[in-house]
N, C-alpha and C positions, 0 to 999 in steps of 0.2 A: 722711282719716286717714293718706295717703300722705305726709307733709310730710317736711322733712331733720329730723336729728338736732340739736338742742339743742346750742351749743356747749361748756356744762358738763357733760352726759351724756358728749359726746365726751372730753373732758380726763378725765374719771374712768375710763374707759376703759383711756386710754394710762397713767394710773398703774400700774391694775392689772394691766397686762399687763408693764410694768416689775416689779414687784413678782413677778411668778411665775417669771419669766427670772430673777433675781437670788436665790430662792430655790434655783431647782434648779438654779446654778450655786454655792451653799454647797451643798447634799448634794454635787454629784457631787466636790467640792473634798477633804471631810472622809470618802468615800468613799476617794478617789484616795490621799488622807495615813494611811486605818489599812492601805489595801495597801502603802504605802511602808513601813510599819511593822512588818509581819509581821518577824519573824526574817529575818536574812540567807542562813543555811541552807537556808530553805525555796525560797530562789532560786538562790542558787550554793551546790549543795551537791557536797560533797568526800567518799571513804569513808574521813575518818580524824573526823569527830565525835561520831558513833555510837558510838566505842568507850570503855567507860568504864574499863578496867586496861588496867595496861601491856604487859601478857601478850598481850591483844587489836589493841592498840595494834601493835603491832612485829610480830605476824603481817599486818598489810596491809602494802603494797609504798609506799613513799617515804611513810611515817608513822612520824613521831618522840613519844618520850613526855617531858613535863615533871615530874620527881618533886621540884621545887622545894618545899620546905613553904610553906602559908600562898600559896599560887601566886594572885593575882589578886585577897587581899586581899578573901575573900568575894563578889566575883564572879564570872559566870558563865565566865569565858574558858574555852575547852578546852584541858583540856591536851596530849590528841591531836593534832597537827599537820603539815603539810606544811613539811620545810623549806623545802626549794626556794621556796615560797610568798612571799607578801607578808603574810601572818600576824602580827599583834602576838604571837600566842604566840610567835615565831621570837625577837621582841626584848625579849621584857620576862622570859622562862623564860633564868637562868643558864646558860650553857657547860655549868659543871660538873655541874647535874643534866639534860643532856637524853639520854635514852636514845634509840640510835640506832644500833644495831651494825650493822657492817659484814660482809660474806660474807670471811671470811679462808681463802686455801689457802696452806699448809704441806707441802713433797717432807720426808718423813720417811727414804726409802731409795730409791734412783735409784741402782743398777749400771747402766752403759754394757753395750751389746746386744753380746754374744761368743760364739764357737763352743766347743764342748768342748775341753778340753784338758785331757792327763794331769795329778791332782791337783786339776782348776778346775771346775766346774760351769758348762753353761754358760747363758747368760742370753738371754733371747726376749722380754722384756716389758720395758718402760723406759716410766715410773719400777715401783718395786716394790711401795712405800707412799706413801701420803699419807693427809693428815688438812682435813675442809673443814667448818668452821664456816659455815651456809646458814638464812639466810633464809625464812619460805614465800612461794611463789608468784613468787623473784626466781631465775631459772637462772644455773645457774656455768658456765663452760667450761674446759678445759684439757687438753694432748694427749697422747697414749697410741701409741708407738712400738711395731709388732713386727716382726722380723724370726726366718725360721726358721733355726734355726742349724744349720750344717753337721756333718755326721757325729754329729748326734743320737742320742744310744740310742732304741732298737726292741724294745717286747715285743710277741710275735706267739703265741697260744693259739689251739691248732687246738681248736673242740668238733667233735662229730661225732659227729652219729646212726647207733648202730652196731645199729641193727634190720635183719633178714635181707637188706633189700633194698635197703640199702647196703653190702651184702659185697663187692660187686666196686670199688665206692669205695674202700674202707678197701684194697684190695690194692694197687690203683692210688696210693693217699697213699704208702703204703709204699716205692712204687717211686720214687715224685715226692721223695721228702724231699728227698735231697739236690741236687736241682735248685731246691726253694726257697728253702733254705738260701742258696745260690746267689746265687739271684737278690736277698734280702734283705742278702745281702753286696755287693752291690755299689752297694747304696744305702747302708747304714753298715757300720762296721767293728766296731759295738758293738751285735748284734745277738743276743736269746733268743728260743728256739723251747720252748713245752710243750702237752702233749696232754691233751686230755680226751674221757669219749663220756657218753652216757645214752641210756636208751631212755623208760620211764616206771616211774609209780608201781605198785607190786607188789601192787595190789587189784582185785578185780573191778568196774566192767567193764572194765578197762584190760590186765590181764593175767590170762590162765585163773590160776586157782588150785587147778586140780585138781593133786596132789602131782608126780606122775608130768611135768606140766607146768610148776611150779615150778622142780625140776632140770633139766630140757633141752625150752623150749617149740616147738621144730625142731631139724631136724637138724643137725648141729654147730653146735649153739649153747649157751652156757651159760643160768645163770640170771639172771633178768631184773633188773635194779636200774634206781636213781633217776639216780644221775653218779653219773661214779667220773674225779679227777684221777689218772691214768696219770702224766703226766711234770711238775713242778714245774718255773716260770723261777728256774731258781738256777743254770743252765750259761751257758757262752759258747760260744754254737753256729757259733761261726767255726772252732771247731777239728772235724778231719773224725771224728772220737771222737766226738762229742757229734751231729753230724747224723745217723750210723750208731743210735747211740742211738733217736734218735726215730724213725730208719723202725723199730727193733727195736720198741720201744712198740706205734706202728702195726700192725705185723704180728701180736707179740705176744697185743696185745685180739682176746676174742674176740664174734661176733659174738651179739646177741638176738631176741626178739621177741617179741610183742603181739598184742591183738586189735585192737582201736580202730585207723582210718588217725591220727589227731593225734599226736604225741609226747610227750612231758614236755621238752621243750627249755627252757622258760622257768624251769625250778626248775635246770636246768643253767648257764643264761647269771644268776639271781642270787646264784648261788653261787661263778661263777668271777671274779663279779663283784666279791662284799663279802666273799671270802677271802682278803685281798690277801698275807696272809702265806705263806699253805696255798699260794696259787696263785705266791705270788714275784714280783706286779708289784712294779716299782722304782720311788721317788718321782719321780725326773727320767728319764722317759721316754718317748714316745709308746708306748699301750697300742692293742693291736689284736686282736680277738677276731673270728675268723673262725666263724662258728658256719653249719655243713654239716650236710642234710637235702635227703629229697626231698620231704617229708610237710608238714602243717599245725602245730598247737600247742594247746594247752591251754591254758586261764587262768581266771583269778580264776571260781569259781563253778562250775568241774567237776568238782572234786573232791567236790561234795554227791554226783555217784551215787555214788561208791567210799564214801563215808558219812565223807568227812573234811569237817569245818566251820568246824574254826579257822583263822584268814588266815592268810594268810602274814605272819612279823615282819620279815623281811629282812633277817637277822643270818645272820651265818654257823655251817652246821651239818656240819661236813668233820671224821670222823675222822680218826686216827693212818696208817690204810689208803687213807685219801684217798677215802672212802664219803660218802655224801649220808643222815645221821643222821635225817633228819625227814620222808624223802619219804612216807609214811605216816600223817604225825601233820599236816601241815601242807596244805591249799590250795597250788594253783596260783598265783603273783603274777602280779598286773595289771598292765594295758600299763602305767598312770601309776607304779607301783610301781620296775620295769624303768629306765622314764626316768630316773625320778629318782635312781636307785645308778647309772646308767649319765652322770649330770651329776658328783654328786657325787665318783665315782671317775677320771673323766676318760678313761673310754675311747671309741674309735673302735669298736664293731658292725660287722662284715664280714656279712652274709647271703650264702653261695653255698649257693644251691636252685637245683632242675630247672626243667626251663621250665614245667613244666604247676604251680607252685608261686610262680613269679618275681611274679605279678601279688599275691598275698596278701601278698608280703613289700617290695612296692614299697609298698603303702598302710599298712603296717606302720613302715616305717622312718623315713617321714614323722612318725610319734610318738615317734620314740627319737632323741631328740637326738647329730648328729654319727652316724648309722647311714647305711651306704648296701646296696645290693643290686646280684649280679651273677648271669649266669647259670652253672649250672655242669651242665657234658656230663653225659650219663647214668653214665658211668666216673667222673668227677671227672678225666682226663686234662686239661682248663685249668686247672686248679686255682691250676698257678703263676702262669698269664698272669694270671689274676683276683685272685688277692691282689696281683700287679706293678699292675695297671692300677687297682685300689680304693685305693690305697697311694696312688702317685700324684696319683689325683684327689684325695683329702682331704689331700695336704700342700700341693697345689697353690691352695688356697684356704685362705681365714681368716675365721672367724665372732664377732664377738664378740658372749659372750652375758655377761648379769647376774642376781644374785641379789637383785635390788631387791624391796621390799615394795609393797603397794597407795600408798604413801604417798609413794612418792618415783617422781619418773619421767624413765626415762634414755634419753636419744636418743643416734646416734651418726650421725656425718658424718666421707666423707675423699672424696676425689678418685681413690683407689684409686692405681695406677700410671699414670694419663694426665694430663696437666697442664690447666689447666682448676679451675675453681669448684668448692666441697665440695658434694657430694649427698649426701640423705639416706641413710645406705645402713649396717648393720652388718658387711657379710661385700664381699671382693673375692677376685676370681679371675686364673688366672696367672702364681702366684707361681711366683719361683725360689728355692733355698737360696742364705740370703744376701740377699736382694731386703725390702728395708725398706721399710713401711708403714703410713702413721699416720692415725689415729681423733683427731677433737676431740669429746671426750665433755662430752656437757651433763646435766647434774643439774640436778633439779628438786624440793623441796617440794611438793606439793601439798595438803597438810594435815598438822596434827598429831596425829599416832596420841592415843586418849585413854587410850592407858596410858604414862607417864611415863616407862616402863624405853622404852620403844622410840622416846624421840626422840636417844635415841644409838644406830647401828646401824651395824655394818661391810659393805661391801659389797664381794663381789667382781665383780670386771671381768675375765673371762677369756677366752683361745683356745677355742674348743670341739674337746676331744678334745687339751688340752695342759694337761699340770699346771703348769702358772703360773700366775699374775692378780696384776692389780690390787687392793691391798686399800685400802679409803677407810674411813678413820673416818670417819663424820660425825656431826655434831653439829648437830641441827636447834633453833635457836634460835627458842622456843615461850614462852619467858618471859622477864624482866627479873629480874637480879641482886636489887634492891630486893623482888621478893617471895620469898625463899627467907632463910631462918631464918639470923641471923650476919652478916648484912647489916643496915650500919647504918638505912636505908631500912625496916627489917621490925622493927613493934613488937607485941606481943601485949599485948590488954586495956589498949588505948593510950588516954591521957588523951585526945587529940584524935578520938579515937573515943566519948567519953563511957562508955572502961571495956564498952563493949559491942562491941567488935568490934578487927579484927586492920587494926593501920596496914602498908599497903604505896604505896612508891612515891608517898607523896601523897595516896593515897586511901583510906577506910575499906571494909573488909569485915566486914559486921555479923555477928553470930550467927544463930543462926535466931531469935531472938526481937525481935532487931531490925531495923531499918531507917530508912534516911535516910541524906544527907549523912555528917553525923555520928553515926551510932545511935543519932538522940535519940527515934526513936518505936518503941513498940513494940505489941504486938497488942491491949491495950489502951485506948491514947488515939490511935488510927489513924484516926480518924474525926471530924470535926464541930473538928480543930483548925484556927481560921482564921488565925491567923500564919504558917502555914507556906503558904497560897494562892503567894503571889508567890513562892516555889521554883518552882511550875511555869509562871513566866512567862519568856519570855527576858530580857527590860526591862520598864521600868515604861509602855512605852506602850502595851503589848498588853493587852487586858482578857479572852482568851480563854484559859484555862488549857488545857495539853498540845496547844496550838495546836485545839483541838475535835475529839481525836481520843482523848480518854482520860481520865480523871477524876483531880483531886488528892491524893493521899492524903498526910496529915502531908509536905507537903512533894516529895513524888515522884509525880512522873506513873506512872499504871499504865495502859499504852494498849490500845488496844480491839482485841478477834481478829477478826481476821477467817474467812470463810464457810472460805473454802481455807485449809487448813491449809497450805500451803507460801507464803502470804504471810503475812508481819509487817511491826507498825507498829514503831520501834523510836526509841530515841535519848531524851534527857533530859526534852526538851520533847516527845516524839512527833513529832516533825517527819522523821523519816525513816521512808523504807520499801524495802520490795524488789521491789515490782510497778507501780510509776510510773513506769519505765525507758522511752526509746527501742526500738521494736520493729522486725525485718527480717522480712519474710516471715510474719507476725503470730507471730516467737519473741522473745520480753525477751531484750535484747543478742545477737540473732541465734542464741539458744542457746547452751546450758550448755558448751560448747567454744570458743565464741567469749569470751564474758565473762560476768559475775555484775552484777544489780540490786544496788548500795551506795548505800543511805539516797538513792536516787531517781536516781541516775548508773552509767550502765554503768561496770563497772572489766573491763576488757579484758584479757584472756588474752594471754602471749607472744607474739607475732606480729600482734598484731589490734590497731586501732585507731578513733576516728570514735567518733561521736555512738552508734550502737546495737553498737558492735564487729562491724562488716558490713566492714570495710577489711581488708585484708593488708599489712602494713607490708613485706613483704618482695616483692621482684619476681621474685622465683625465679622462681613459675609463670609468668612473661610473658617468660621465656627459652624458646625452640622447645630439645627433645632434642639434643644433639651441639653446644651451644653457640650462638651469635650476638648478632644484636642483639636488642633490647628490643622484641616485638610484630615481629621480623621486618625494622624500621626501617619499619615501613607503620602502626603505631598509637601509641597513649600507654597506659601500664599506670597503670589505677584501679582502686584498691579487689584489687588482685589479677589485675585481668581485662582482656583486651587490648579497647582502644576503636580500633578501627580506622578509617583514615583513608580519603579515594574520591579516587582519581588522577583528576585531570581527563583523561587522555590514553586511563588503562588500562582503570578505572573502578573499582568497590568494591573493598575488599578484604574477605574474612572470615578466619572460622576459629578455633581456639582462641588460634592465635599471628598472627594477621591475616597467614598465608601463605598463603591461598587466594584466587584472581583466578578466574571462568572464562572473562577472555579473556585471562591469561596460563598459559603453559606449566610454570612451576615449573621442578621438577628434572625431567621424564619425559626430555627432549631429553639430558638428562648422561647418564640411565642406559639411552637405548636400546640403544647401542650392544655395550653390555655384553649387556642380554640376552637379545638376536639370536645374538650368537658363542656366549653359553653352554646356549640354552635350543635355537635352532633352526638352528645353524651357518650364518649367513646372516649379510648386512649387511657392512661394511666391514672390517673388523676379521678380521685373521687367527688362526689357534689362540696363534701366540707372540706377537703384540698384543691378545689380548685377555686372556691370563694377564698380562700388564705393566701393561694401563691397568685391570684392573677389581676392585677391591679387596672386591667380598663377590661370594657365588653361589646367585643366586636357588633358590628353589623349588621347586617343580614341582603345580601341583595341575588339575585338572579344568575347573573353572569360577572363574575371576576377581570377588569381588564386593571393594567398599572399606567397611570396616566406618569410620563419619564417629564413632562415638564413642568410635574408637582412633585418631581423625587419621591414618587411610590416604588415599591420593594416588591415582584410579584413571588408566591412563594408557593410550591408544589410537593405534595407527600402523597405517599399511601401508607395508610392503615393496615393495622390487621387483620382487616377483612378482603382485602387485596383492592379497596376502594381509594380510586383518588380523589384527594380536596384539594381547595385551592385557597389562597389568600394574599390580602396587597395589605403594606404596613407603611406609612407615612407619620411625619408630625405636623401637627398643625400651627398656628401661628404662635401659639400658645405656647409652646414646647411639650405639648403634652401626643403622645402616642396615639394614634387611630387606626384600627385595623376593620378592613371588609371582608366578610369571609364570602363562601358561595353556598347557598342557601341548602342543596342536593350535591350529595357526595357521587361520583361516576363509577360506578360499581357495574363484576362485568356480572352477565346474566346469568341464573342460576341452571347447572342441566341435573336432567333428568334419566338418570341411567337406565333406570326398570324402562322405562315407557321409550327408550330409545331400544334396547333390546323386544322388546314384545311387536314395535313398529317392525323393525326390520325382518323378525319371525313371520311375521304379519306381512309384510310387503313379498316374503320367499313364499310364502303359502301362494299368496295371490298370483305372483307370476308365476310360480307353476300349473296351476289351473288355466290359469290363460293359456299357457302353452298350451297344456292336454285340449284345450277345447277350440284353440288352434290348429293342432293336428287331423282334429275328429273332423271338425268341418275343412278340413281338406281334403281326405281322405271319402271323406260324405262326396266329394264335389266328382274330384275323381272317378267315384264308381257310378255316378249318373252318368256320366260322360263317353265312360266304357260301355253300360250297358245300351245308353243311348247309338252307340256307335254301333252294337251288334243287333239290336233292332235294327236300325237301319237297312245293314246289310242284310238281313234276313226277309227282310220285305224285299230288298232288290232281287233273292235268288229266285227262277224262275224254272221249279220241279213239280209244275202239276201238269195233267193229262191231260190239260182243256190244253195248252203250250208245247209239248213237246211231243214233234212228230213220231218220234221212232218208238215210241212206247206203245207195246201191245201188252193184253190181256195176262195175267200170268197160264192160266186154266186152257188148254186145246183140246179136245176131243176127237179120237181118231175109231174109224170102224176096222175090222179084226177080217183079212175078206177069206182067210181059212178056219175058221170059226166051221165046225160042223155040228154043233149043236144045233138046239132050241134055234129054229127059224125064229122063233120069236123074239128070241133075246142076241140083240148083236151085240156082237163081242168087240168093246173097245175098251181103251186107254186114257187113261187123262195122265196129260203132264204140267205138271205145276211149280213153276218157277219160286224159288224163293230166294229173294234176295238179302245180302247182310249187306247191309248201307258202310257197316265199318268196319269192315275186311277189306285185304286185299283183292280180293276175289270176291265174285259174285257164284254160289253154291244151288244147283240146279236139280231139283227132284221128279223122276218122274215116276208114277206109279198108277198101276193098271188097275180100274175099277172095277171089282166084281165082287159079288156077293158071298163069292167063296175063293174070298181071296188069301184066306189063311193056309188051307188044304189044297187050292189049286197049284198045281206045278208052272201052270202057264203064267203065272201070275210073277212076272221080274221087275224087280224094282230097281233100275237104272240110274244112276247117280253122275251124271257130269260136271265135270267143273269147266269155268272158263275164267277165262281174265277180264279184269270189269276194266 
């Protein structure tokens, strides 16, 4: 049964395997032809198809509207379009109907920048007015000249908290006046001086209310009040009448007091504030309100204990007597309150408070636009140096600020006084009088308010704390001529609307009751009409209505919601959306500051660019602080961000500006030198060359660190004293250089030769004595030990005569019994042992006792030895 296959089996085979190849080569074909077919949109799609008025139309950025009638002859073209494009709509939509306005700026009043002069006014802001017809979402530019002009008028309003314990203040002013005077004369020649005080509000718990208290709350002191305007700007306090004057005022006022430390100051400063008349500020003038205390403040919300609840209205409340009418009836105003009379009337804030008070009114003045704060002695005896030095500092600088709404958004850029590229920046410093300096201000649309009165708005453009400005009409262009009433383009209950709806522009706007194209359906035959199917096809080769994303109704796709509310499907066919976009960092268009999801394509915000607006079209950031090249000349700037290059020699670079090597030195070598001379009087460099070559001066702190996400530089030497310093160099916003040095140099310790030789000498003496007296008491020990040991055993030996038996007498005595002498005298012998304890031998004597023992022959002396 194993045999070959049948050569017709085989042939039938090869058919049928042709035959399945050439099948699923027609699907994948007729496949490949309904994707080629989809709508063109759904593949290159642009944010101007999507839009169906022309109001819509002309708020996106390089879309143009066709209000051509009859445009396309009943087909689908859009009439939204890109010019620039390659668009049919560009060539077959008339000239004359394509809407497509331009951003138009118009100088409506431009005086040239002049000093005061008798009769003339003088002028600080160039241009005056302009008018700018804008776009959304497409910024304008154009430049704004200030210069401060010389011999400006100066209003100068002394407040001043005249509670018990600034009585010696107020004496002290008194004395001071005409030294201010003075000094403010010699900055203009068109200078006023006026006085005001307050203490607080006249209720409990602020002030006793006992009667007795009322009329004189201390001793010499009057009764308590809210403000009281003393002296009005309506003199010319150059003449010496008029400065006498006001130290009289000063003197004059008498002093108050309270219970509460806080003050009522803030009902004083929006009073002398929004009284312009009462108080005599002048319309062209720098206004400067010094307002003096040693105490805190009151505001919005403390007035409930004294049982006052109505806010403050922030209108002015100044009798005939120059009294504060409402201090009773009205709240304390709040900080934002304050600000904002303090924008609106163009004054400068002076703060001089005590020191133990300086710190409250530094975080204070940071909320009151154009305020600053000084310190002021216990006397007020600075009083003048600090209004000379606050004076100063705020004409020495230029802020500009705007009253733009949420809707419009205003940058400003200048170069300030150094040459060099514009930075972002509103305010510069180190002006002189006379000293011109220009802002290229950019305006922005960025939506259209949806109430109709506010897409025309005036804006001002001003000095802060200078009444000038810039005034701009603008005119945010939100809609097309053709739909506004009077316009040939704008028909009501138009025949080409089927009577149901308002012709604009080209296209119908139905009633509420209808809809379509043409307003041909309405709520009741909306349903199950099949004629109107191919409306919601692009062309006749797609067989999927609103592209399968929405269902037909009479003609009009109505596309389907989605989950999230903040996406939509949108566009005629449904073919557009806002959440199909390129993502960075998993944000759609890298987030709502980079660009916006438009019907499936990122449309990019000013600056940004690329596929998901992840780019920066601008290279700024890839310029290092104080200028150079581009990445340092060590990288290429992409997307905004330095791509840095690896020296074959050096090796990598990094850093934010690819100016960081760690086997190259940087700048540390430029700036040693400098701050050795400045920081530890050392190094090359002498006092009068190092004031010549070192153009900033360091620091001084404790511990040296380099903070890497402020692009500090850390940098490390030694001296030739073999001591190491350390130092970190950065720029600041400024472009100006900052170096920290470290306070003590790390040097190693000094030695001491002699006294390490004499030590050591000294330590050899010592242990040799130790030893010797080491020795000695051992040897000491030892021979107690020995002797003790032979005591011992000499008490144990046992050689006396009272112990040992065999020990006789040495001495015997024997009688002689042949002796024939003297019966009387017998004849004996003694023998007498004598022993040598140490010899070998015990040596034994005997010898015969007689009295004629020399001459007797009998007389033998026998000598035995024996062994002991």
């Amino acid at each position: 049964m194993g045999g070959s296959v049948p050569p017709r089996t085989n042939l039938a085979m090869k058919y049928y395997l042709f035959a399945s190849l050439l099948f699923l080569w027609v699907c994948a074909s007729q496949q490949q032809q309904q994707q080629i077919l989809v709508p063109e949109k759904l593949v290159v799609q642009n944010p101007c198809v999507s839009k169906q008025t022309c109001g819509e139309c002309i708020q996106t950025p390089t879309c143009a509207w066709c209000s051509q009638p009859n445009f396309g002859n009943g087909t689908r073209v859009k009439r939204c379009f890109q010019p620039e494009g390659t668009e049919r709509s560009k060539f077959q939509c008339k000239r004359e109907h394509i809407v497509n306005p331009d951003n138009v700026y118009t100088v409506l009043h431009a005086k040239q920048l002049t000093k005061a002069r008798e009769g003339y006014e003088s002028v600080q802001v160039h241009p005056q007015r302009v008018s700018l017809k804008l776009r959304i979402a497409e910024a304008y530019r154009f430049t704004m000249d200030y210069a401060q002009a010389e011999d400006y008028p100066v209003d100068l309003y002394y407040l001043m908290d005249l509670s018990k314990s600034m009585e010696d203040d107020k004496d002290k002013l008194s004395e001071l006046g005409d030294l201010l005077a003075q000094a403010m004369q010699n900055i203009t020649s068109n200078f006023r001086l006026g006085f005001g005080s307050f203490v607080d509000k006249v209720v409990m718990p602020y002030v006793s209310t006992v009667p007795k208290k009322l009329q004189a709350p201390c001793d010499g002191c009057e009764a308590p009040y809210g403000f009281h305007n003393h002296m009005k700007l309506d003199v010319n306090t150059a003449k010496f009448a008029d400065t006498s004057r006001f130290a009289g005022e000063v003197k004059k006022a008498a002093v108050s007091g309270n219970l509460d430390a806080p003050e009522g100051g803030f009902d004083a400063i929006m009073q002398a504030v929004v009284c312009r008349e009462q108080i005599g500020w002048r319309e062209k003038a720098r206004r400067l309100l010094v307002f003096s205390t040693d105490a805190g403040f009151h505001y919005a919300g403390d007035g409930k204990l004294g049982g006052i609840v109505k806010p403050n209205d922030g209108e002015c409340h100044i009798d005939e007597f120059g009294k504060y009418t409402h201090s009773t009836l009205q709240d304390y105003p709040s900080i934002s309150q304050v600000n904002l009379k303090v924008k609106q009337n163009a004054i400068n804030v002076i703060f001089a408070v005590t020191a133990n008070q300086i710190n409250i009114y530094d975080k204070l003045k940071d909320n009151i636009e154009g305020a600053s704060a000084g310190t002021l002695s216990e006397d007020s005896s600075n009083v003048v140096d600090l209004v000379r030095d606050q004076y100063n500092k705020i004409s020495s600088s230029v802020e500009i600020k705007d009253n733009a709404t949420s809707a419009v958004k205003v940058t400003y850029y200048s170069s300030c006084l150094t040459p060099g590229p514009l930075k972002q920046t509103s305010k510069c410093d180190g002006l002189k009088v006379g000293t011109k300096v220009s802002f290229v201000v950019e305006i922005e649309v960025t939506s259209c308010p949806k109430d109709r009165k506010e897409w025309n708005q005036i804006l001002h453009i001003y000095p802060v704390g200078i009444n000038e400005s810039l005034i701009v009409d603008l005119e945010m262009l939100c809609d097309c001529p053709c739909e506004n009433p009077g316009n040939p383009g704008f028909k009501q209950n138009a025949k080409e609307c089927s009577y149901s709806g308002t012709y604009k522009c080209g296209v119908c706007e139905c009633d509420d009751s209808h809809f379509g194209r043409k307003c041909e359906c309405n709520s009741e035959n909306a349903h199950g009409t099949k004629d109107l199917t191919s409306s919601c096809r692009p062309d006749n080769y797609t067989t999927v209505d609103c592209s399968g994303r929405g269902s037909c109704v009479c003609g009009v796709c109505e596309c389907e919601a989605r989950q999230n509310p903040d996406e939509h499907i949108s566009g005629p066919f449904c073919e557009c959306d806002n959440f199909s976009c390129d993502r960075h960092n998993g944000l759609l268009c890298a987030g709502a500051d980079h660009g916006t999801c438009v019907c499936g394509t990122c449309q990019c915000n000013a600056g940004w660019t690329g596929k998901a607006c992840d780019c920066k079209i601008s290279q700024d950031t890839c310029i290092p602080p104080g200028g150079g090249e581009i990445c340092s000349g060590k990288g290429s700037c992409e997307c905004g961000v330095c791509k840095c290059h690896e020296d074959p020699e050096k090796g990598r670079y990094f850093g934010r500006y690819c100016e960081k090597c760690n086997t190259c030195t940087g700048r540390c070598n430029e700036f040693k030198e400098c701050v050795q001379c400045q920081v530890y009087k050392t190094g090359s460099f002498d006092e009068e060359e190092c004031m010549q070559n070192c153009s900033f001066v360091p620091s001084v702190v404790d511990v040296v660190e380099a903070d890497e996400d402020k692009d500090e530089y850390l940098c490390r030497f030694y001296d030739e004293d073999d001591c190491r310093f350390a130092y970190v160099y950065a720029w600041d916003e400024n472009g100006k250089i900052v170096v920290r040095a470290q306070e003590q140099r790390d040097c190693p310790p000094q030695i001491y030769i002699l006294g390490i030789v004499l030590g050591v000498i000294g330590a050899i003496v010592l242990i040799g004595l130790a030893l010797l007296l080491l020795w000695k008491l051992l040897t000491t020990i030892h021979d107690r030990r020995e002797f003790a040991k032979f005591e011992n055993e000499r008490m144990m030996a046992k050689w006396d005569t009272g112990e040992n038996p065999i020990y006789k007498q040495a001495t015997s005595t024997f009688k002689n019994p042949t002796y024939a002498g003297n019966q009387n005298e017998v004849p004996s012998f003694r023998l007498q042992w004598s022993v040598n304890m140490w010899g070998p031998f015990h040596m034994m004597c005997v010898a015969f006792k007689d009295k004629k023992r020399a001459s007797d022959e009998r007389n033998v002396l026998y000598v035995f030895a024996r062994s002991s």
